[in-house]
C-alpha positions as CSV (number, residue, x, y, z in Angstrom):
1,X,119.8,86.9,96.8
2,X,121.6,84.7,93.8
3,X,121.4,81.7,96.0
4,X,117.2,81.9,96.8
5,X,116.8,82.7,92.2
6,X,118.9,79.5,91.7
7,X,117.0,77.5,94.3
8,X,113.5,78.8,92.8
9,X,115.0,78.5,89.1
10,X,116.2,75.0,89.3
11,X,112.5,74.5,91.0
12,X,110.9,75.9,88.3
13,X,113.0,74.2,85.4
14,X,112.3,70.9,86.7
15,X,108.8,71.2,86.5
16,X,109.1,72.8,83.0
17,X,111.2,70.0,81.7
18,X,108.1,67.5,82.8
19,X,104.8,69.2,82.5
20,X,105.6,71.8,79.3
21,X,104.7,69.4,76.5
22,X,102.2,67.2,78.7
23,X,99.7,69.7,80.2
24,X,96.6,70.3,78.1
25,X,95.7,73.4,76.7
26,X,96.0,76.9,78.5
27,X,92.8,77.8,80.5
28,X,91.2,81.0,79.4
29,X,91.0,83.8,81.5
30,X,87.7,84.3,82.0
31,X,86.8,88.1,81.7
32,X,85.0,89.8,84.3
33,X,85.4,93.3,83.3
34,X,82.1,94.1,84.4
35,X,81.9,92.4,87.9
36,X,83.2,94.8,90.8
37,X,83.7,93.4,94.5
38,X,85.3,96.2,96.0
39,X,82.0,98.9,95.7
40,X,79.6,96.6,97.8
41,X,81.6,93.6,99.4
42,X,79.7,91.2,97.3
43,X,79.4,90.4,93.7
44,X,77.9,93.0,91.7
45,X,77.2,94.0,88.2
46,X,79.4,97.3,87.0
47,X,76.7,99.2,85.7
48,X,74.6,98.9,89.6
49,X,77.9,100.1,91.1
50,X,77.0,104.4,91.7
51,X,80.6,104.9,91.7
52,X,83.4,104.5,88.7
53,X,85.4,101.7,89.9
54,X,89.0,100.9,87.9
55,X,89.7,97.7,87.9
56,X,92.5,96.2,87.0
57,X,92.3,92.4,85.1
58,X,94.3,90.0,84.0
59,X,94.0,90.5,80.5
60,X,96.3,93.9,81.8
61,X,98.3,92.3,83.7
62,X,99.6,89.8,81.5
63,X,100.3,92.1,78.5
64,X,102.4,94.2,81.2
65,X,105.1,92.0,82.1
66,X,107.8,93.4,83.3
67,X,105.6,95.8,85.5
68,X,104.8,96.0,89.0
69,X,102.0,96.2,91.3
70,X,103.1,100.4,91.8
71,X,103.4,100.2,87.8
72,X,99.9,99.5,87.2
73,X,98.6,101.5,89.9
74,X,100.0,104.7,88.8
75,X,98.3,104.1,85.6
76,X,94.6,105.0,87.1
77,X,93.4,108.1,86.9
78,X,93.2,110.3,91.0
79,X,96.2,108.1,92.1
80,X,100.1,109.0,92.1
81,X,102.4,106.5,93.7
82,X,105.4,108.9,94.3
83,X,109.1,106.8,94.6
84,X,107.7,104.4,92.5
85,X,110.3,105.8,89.8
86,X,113.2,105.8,92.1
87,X,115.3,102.6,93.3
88,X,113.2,99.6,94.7
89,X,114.1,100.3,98.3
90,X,112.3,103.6,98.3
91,X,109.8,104.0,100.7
92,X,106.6,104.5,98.2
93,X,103.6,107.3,98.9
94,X,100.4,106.5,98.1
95,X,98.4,109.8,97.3
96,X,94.7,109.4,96.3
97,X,93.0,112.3,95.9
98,X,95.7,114.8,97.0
99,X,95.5,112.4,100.4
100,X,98.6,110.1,102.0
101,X,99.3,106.6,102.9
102,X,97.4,106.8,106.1
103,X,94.2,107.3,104.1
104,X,93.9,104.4,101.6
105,X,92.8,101.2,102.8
106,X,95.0,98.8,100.8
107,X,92.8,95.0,101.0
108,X,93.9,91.7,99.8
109,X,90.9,89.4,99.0
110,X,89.0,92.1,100.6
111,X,90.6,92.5,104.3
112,X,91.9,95.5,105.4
113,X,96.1,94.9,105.6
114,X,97.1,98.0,106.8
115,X,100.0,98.2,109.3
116,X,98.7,100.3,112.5
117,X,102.9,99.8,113.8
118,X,104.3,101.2,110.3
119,X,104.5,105.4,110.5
120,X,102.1,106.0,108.0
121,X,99.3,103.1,109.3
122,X,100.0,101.8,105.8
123,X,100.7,98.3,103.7
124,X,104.0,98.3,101.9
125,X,103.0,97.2,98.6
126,X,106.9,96.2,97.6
127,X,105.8,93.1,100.2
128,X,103.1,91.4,97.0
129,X,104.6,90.1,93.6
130,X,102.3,90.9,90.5
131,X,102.5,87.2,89.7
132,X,100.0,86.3,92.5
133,X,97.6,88.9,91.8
134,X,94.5,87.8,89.6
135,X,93.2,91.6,89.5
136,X,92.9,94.9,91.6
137,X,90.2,97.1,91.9
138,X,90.2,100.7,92.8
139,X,87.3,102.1,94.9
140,X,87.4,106.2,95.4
141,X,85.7,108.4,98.0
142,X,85.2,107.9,101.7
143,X,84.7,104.0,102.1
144,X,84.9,103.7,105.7
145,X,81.5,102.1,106.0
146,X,82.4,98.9,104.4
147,X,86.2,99.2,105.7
148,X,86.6,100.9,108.2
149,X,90.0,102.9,109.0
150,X,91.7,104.4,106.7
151,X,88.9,104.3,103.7
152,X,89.0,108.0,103.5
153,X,90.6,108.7,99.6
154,X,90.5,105.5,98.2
155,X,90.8,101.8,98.5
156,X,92.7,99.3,96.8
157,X,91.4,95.5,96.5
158,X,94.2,93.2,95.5
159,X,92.7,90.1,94.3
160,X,94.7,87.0,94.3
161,X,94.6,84.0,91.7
162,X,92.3,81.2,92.0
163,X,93.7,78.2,91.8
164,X,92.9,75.9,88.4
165,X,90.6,73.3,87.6
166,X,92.8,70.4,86.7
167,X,95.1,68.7,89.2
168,X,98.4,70.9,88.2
169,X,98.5,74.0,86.5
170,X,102.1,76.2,87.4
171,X,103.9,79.0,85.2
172,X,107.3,79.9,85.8
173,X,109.0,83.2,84.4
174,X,112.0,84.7,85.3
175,X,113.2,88.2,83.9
176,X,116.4,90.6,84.1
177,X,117.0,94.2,83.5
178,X,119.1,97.1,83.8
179,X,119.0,99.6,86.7
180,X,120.7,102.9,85.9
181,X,120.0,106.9,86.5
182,X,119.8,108.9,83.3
183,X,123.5,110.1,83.9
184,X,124.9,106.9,84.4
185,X,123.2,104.8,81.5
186,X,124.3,101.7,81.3
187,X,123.2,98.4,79.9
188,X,124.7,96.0,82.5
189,X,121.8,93.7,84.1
190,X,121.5,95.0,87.5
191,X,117.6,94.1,88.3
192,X,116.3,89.8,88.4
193,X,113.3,88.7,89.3
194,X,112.2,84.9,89.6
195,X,109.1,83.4,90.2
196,X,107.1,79.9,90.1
197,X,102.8,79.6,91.1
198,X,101.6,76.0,90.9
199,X,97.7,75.4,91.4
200,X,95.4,72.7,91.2
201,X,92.5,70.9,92.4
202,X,92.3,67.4,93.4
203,X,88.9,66.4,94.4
204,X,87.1,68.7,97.0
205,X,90.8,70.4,97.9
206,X,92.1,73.3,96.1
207,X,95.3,75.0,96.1
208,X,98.0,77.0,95.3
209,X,101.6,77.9,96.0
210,X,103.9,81.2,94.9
211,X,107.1,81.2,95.4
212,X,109.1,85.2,94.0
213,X,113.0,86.5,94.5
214,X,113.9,89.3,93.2
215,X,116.5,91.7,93.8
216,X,118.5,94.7,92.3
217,X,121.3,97.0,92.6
218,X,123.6,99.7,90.8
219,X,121.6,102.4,91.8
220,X,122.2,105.0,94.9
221,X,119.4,105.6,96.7
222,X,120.7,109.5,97.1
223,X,121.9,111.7,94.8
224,X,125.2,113.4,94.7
225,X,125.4,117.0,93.9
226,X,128.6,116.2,92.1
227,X,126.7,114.0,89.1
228,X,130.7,113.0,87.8
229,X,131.1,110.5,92.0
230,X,127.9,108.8,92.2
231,X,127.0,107.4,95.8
232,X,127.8,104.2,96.5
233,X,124.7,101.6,95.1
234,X,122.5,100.5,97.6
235,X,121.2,96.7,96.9
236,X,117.8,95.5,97.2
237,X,116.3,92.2,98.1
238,X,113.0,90.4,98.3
239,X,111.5,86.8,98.8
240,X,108.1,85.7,99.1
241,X,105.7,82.3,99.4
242,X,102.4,82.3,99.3
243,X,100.3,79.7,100.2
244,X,96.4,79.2,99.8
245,X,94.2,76.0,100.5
246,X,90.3,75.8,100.3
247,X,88.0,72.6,100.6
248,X,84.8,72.6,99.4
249,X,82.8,70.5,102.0
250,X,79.4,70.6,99.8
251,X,77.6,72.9,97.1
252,X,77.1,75.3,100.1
253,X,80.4,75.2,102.6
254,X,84.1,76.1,101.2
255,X,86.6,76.2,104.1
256,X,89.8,77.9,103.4
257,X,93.4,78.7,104.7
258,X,95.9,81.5,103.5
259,X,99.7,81.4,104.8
260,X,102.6,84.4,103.5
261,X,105.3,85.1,104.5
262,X,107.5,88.4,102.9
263,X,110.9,90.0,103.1
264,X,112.8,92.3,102.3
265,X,116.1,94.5,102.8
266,X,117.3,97.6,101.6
267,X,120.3,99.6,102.0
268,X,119.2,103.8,102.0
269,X,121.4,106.9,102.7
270,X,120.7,109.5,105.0
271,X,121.1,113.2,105.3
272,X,123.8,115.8,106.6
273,X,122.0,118.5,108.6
274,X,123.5,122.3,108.9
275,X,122.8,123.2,112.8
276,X,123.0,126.2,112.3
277,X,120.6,126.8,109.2
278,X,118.9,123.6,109.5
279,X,119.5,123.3,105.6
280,X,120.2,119.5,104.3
281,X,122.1,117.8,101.7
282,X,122.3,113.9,101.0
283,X,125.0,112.1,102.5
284,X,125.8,108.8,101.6
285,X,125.5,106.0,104.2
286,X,125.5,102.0,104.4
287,X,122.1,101.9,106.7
288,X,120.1,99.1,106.4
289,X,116.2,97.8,106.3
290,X,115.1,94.6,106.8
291,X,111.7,93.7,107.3
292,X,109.9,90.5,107.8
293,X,106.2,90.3,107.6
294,X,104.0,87.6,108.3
295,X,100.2,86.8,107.8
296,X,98.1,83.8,108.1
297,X,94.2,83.1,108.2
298,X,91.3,81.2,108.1
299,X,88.1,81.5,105.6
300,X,84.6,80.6,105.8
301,X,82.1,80.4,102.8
302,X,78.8,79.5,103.6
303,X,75.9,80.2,100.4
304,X,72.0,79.3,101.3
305,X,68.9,80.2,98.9
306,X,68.7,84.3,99.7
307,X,72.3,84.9,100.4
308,X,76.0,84.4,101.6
309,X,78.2,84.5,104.6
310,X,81.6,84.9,104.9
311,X,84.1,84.8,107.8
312,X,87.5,86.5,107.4
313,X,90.2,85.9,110.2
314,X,93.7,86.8,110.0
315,X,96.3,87.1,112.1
316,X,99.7,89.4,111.2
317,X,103.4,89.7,112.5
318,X,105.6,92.5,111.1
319,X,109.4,92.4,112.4
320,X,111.2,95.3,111.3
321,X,114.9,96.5,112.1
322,X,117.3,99.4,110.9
323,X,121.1,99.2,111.5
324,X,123.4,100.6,112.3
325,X,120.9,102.1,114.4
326,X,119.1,99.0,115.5
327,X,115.6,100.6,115.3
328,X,113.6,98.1,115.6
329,X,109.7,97.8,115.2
330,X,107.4,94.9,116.1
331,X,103.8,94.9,114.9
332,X,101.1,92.3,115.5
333,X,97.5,92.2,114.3
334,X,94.7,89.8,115.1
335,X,91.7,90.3,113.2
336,X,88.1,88.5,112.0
337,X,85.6,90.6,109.6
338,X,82.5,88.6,109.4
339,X,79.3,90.3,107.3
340,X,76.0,88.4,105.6
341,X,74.8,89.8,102.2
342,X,70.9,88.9,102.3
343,X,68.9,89.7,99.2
344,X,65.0,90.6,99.7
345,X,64.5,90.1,95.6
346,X,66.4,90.6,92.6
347,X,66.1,94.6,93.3
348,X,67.0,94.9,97.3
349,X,69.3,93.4,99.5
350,X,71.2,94.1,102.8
351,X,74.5,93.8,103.7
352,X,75.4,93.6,107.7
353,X,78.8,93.3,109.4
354,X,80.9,92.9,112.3
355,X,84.4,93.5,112.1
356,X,87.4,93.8,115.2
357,X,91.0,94.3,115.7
358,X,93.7,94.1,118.4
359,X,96.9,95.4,117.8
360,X,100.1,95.4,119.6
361,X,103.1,97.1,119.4
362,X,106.9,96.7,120.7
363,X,109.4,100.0,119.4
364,X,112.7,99.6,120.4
365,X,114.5,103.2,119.8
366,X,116.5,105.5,121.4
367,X,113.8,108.6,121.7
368,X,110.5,106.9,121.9
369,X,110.4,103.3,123.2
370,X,107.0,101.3,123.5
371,X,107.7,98.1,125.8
372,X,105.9,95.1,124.6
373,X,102.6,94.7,126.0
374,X,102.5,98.5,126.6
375,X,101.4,99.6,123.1
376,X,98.0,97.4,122.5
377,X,94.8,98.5,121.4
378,X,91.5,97.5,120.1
379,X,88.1,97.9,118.0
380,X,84.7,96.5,117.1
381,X,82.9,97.9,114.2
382,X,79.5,96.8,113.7
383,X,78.3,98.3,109.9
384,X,75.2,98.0,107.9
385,X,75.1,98.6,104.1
386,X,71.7,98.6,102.3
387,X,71.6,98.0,98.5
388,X,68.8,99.0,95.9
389,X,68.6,98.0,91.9
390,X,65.7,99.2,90.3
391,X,64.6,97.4,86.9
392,X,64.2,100.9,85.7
393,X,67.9,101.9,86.1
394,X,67.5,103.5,89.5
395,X,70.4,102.4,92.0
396,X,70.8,103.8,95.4
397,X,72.7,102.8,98.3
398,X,73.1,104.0,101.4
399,X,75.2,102.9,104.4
400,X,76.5,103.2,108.6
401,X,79.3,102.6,110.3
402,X,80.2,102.4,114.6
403,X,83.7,102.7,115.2
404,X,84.1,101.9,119.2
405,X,87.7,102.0,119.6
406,X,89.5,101.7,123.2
407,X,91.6,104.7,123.3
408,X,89.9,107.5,121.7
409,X,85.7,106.5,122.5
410,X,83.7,105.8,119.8
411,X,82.5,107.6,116.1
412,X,79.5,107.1,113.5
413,X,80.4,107.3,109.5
414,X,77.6,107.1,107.0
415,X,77.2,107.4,102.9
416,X,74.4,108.3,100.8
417,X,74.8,107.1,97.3
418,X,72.4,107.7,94.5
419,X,72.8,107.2,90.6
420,X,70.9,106.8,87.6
421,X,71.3,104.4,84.3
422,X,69.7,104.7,81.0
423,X,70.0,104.6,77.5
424,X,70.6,107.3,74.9
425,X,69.8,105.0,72.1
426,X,69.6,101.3,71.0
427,X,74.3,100.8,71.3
428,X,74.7,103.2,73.9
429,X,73.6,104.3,77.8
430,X,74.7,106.7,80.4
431,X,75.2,106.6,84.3
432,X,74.9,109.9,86.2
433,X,75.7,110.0,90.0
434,X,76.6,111.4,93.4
435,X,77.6,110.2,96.8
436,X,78.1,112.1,100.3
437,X,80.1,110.0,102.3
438,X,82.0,110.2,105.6
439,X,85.2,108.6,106.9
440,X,87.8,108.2,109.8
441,X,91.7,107.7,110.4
442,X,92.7,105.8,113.6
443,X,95.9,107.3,114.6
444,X,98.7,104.6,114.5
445,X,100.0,102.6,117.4
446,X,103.2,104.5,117.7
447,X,101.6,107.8,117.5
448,X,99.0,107.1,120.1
449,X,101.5,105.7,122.7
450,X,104.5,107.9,122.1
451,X,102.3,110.9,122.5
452,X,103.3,113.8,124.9
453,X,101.5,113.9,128.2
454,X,99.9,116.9,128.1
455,X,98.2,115.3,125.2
456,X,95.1,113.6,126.4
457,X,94.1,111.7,123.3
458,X,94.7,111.9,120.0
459,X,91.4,111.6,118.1
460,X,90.8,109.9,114.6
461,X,91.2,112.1,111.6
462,X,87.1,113.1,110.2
463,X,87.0,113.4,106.1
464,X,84.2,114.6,104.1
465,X,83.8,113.0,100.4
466,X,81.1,114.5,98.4
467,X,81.3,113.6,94.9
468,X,79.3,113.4,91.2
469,X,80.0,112.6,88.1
470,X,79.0,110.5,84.9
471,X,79.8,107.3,82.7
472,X,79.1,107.2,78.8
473,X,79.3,103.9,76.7
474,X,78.7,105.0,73.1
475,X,78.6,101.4,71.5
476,X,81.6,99.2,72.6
477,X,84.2,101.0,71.2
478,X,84.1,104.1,73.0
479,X,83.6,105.0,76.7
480,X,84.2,108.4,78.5
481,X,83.7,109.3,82.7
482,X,84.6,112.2,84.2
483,X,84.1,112.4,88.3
484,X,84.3,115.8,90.3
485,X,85.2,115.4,94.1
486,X,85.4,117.8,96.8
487,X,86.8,116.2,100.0
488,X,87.1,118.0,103.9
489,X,89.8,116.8,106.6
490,X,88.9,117.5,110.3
491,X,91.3,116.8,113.3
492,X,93.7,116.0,110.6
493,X,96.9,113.8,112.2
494,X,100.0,116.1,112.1
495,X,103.1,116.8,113.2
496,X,104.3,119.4,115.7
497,X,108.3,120.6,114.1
498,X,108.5,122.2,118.2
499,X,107.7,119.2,120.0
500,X,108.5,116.6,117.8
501,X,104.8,114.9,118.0
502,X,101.7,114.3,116.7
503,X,98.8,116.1,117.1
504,X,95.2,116.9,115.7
505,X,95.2,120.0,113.3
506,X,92.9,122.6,114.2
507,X,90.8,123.8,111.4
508,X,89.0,122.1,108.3
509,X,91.0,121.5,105.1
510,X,89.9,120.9,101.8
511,X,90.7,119.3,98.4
512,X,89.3,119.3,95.7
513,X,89.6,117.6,91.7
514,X,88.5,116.4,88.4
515,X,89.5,113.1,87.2
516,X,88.8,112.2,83.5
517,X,89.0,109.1,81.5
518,X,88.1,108.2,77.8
519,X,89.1,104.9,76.0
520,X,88.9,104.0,72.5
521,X,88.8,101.3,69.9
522,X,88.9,102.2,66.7
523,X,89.9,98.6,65.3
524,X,89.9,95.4,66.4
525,X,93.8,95.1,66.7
526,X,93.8,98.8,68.4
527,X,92.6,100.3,71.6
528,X,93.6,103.7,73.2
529,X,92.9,105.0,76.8
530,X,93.7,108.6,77.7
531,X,93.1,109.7,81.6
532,X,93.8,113.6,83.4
533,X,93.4,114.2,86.8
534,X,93.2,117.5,88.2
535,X,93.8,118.7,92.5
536,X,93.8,121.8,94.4
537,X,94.5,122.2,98.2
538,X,96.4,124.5,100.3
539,X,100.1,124.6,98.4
540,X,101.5,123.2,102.0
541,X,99.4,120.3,101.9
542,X,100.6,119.5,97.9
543,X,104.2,118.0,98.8
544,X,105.2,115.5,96.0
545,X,101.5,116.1,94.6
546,X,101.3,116.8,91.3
547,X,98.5,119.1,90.4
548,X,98.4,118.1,86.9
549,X,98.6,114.4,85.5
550,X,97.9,112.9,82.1
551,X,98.5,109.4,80.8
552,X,97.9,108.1,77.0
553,X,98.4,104.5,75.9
554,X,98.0,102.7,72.9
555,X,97.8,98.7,72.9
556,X,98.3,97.4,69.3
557,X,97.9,93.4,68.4
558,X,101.0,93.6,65.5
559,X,100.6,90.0,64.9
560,X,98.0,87.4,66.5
561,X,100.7,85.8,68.7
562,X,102.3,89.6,69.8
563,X,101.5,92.4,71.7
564,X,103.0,96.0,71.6
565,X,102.1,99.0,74.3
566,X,103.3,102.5,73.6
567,X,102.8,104.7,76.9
568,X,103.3,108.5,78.0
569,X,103.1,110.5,81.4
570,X,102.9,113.7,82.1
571,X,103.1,114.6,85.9
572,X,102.9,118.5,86.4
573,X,106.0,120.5,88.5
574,X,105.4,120.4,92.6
575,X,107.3,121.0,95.3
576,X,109.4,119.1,98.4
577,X,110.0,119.7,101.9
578,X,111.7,123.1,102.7
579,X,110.0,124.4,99.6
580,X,112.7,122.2,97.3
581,X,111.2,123.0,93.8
582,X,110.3,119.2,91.8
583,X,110.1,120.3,87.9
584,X,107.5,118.4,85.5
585,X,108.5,115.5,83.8
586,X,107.0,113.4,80.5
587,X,107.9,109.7,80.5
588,X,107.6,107.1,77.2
589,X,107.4,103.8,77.4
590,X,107.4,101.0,75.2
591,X,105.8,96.9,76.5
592,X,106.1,93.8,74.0
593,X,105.6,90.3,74.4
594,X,105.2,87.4,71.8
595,X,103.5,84.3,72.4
596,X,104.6,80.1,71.0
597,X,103.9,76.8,71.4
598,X,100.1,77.4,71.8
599,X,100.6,80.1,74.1
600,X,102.0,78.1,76.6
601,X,105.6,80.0,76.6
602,X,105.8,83.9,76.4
603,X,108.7,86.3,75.5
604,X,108.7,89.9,76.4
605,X,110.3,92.8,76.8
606,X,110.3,96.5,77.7
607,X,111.8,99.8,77.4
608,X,111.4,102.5,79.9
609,X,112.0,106.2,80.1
610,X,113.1,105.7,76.6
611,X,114.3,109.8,76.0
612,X,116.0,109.4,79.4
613,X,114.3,112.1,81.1
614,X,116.6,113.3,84.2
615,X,114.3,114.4,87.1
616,X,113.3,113.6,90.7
617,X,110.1,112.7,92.7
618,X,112.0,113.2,95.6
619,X,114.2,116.4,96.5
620,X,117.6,114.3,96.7
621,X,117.0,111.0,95.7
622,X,117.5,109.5,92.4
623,X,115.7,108.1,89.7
624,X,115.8,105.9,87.2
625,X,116.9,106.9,83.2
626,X,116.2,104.7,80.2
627,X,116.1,100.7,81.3
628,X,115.0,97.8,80.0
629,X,113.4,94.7,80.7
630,X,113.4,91.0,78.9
631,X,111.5,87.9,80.5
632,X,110.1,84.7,79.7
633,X,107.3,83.2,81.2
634,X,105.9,79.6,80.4
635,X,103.0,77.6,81.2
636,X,103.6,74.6,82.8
């Protein structure tokens, strides 16, 4: 890990050293607080969305360095990323909505990334550095219409920087930490993280390259009973280069290219198992995870008079191998999405698509082996989304789906979305609206081919998302939402503890919430956000799901070159497998960074978990006390 930070260090430095005091004034970053993507698949303003959409911009992300992509996402309201607390190698839950991993779509640039060879048919988000990301945008409700499998609680649209307008733009930053439980505080640096992006455009070509290391340790990954003989630490590592090349042929064409490559490894500890009780207690153990995940595609842009097409192809290899086991877990993904956004008038458009996958899958293990070539399947979803925005505050969209996949037959999804803006007076107006959508879950590959044979199919997983709600924007200084959602599973994917396999849950099962939202600027150099979200569902189906959740923040401009963010979290009590009791637990955090030289070089620092709360997300595992973080980051 020290040897791939010196390598991208000494990269980065050298640039610095030529470009710092040479390069023209920073760009601005344009705001596009009220353009959403993710709601339509095309452009659209925020008040014609009939949804609330979070979205996450780089204005955000820049005054929260030091965070990560889970960070931030844990922030919006309906969405709880449990292990994101614990020590980077923890594998991370994604829970929208009371839901899992297997039901949020997780997009970059808008295609689906999702890992049908991963057990959970999910994209590990530890594989994407914040530093790439331009924004992210988070859609919730059934979204399988526009996205297929696995749009059934949410979706999340990582959108990744564009690259500048002059011929070199980079910024380097570089930041180290400390990594320690809240019984074993310490202040040693135990967490780095390096990482250099360099964009441009030189005539019709465009570009950009990111390079990120990063890496900790000092932390077990289990938990000893016996707090006075900590486990062993278990070390995490990560690299990652990205690489993105478009050329614009005319005013009309833009061809483009995307290469990535991430990995990672992870030491993790295991479990020691009573035979006799079946009762478990963590064990420490030197297993290993590597993984190695690679994706690559081509684009196509094409704009005439009454509309655009796009083409989206990709192609995906995941390599992934556990020792001393040697588990090991090959995925491969080849994919195109292509869909035509045709607009009618200013007020109705259409949006239609075709979008296919085939997926293959080699699992090398000692109880369920898939030999390669034996674990392939396929799709074609054809999808029609029609679009209406009245001049008189009307919106209404409405929207189908065909699902024909090759093991389990075929499926229809639909939405109906309606909503409503107008004004309350001259400064401020109010959106009321509702949706009833439907969505499926393709089981993953190692599910459908490790299945038992007096299992004839395993059929997609049916949700139900019926939701309304409101927005209010009383001038600009204050804005509230509030959305209430009540959500059906049928043929649910679960797990038989007597077989050992996965099957389709009988019965219909429900959840239900309220998620809340009010922001407020009082003053120009202040602006507070406060967000609650409420679920029920069946106690059984709430594991590691907190039923209560509030977050407050206050951003504060102390001086016109510094920023200061004072944070606190709430998550309510829950429980763990074998009904392992998880108590509530409040978290404060404090973000600063100061800007010099025109902006061009930023310090900043943070302070996490600052009353070193002692608690667990996870029956057994640990989690981190107070930390900090301090970084630098300069524009080339």
């Amino acid at each position: 890990m020290k040897k791939q930070l010196l390598i991208v260090s000494l990269l980065a430095c050298l640039f610095v050293s030529k470009n710092l005091f040479s390069q023209e004034k920073n760009e601005k970053v344009e705001s596009l607080d009220e353009i959403i993507i993710t709601a339509t698949k095309f452009e659209t303003n925020k008040k014609n969305v009939g949804k609330t959409v979070y979205k996450i911009t780089q204005e955000t992300i820049q005054n929260s360095a030091g965070k990560t992509v889970m960070d931030l996402l844990n922030d919006v309201p309906g969405v709880e990323i449990n292990g994101n607390f614990s020590t980077k190698g923890q594998n991370l839950g994604y829970y929208i909505r009371g839901g899992r991993n297997r039901q949020v779509a997780i997009l970059i640039d808008g295609v689906n990334v999702n890992d049908p060879s991963s057990f959970g048919g999910d994209f590990d988000l530890r594989q994407i550095d914040i530093q790439q990301i331009e924004s992210i945008e988070v859609l919730k409700g059934a979204s399988s219409i526009l996205y297929g499998t696995g749009a059934a609680t949410g979706v999340i649209n990582i959108i990744l920087k564009k690259a500048s307008k002059k011929k070199f733009n980079g910024v380097f930053s570089s930041s180290m930490g400390s990594n320690s439980s809240s019984e074993n505080n310490n202040l040693s640096a135990e967490e780095f993280s390096t990482n250099f992006n360099f964009n441009g455009t030189v005539g019709k070509v465009d570009y950009l390259l990111a390079l990120n290391a990063n890496g900790s340790r000092g932390l077990s990954a289990a938990e000893n009973p016996d707090k006075n003989n900590p486990f062993e630490e278990d070390i995490f590592t990560r690299q990652n280069m990205l690489l993105k090349i478009n050329y614009t042929l005319n005013k009309n064409l833009i061809l483009g290219f995307f290469g990535s490559i991430d990995e990672f490894s992870t030491d993790f500890d295991g479990f020691n198992f009573d035979p006799i009780t079946f009762a478990s207690s963590p064990a420490d153990r030197n297993n290993n995870l590597s993984s190695n995940q690679k994706r690559a595609g081509f684009n196509v842009d094409y704009n005439y008079e009454k509309g655009v097409l796009k083409i989206r192809t990709f192609a995906t290899d995941i390599n992934r191998r556990d020792t001393p086991s040697n588990n090991f877990f090959n995925g491969e993904v080849m994919g195109f999405d292509v869909f035509n956004h045709y607009k009618f008038n200013k007020e109705f458009s259409i949006l239609t698509g075709f979008a296919s996958q085939f997926q293959d899958m080699e699992q090398l293990t000692l109880f369920s082996p898939i030999e390669k070539g034996a674990g392939k399947q396929h799709f074609y979803d054809p999808y029609l989304s029609v679009n209406y925005f009245s001049n008189l505050g009307f919106i209404f969209n409405a929207g189908t789906r065909l699902n024909v996949h090759s093991e389990y037959g075929s499926n229809v999804v639909f939405n109906v979305n309606p909503a409503y803006n107008f004004k309350l007076n001259t400064t401020s107006n109010a959106k009321v609206f509702a949706s009833y959508s439907t969505a499926f879950v393709t089981p993953t590959l190692s599910e459908i081919f490790t299945k038992l044979p007096s299992i004839e199919k395993l059929l997609p997983e049916e949700d139900i998302t019926i939701e309304t709600g409101f927005e209010l924007n009383f001038s600009s200084k204050i804005s509230l939402n509030a959305t209430f959602f009540y959500r059906e599973e049928i043929n649910k994917i679960g797990y038989d503890p007597m077989t050992f396999q996965t099957i389709n849950d009988l019965g219909t099962f429900f959840a239900r919430g309220v998620e809340t939202e009010i922001s407020f600027k009082p003053i120009k150099k202040l602006a507070l956000l406060a967000n609650h979200t409420y679920i029920q569902r069946a106690e059984s189906l709430m594991l590691k799901i907190p039923r209560n959740k509030f977050f407050i923040k206050a951003d504060y401009q102390l001086f016109p070159s510094t920023f200061t963010a004072l944070s606190y979290r709430f998550v309510d009590e829950t429980k763990d497998f074998g009904e392992v009791d998880l108590h509530s637990y409040n978290l404060v955090d404090f973000f600063i960074n100061h800007q010099i030289l025109d902006k061009k070089v930023t310090f900043y620092g943070s302070m996490t978990n600052i009353f070193n709360e002692n608690f667990q997300e996870i029956a057994s595992f640990t989690t981190r006390g107070r930390n900090y973080n301090l970084g630098l980051r300069v524009q080339l």
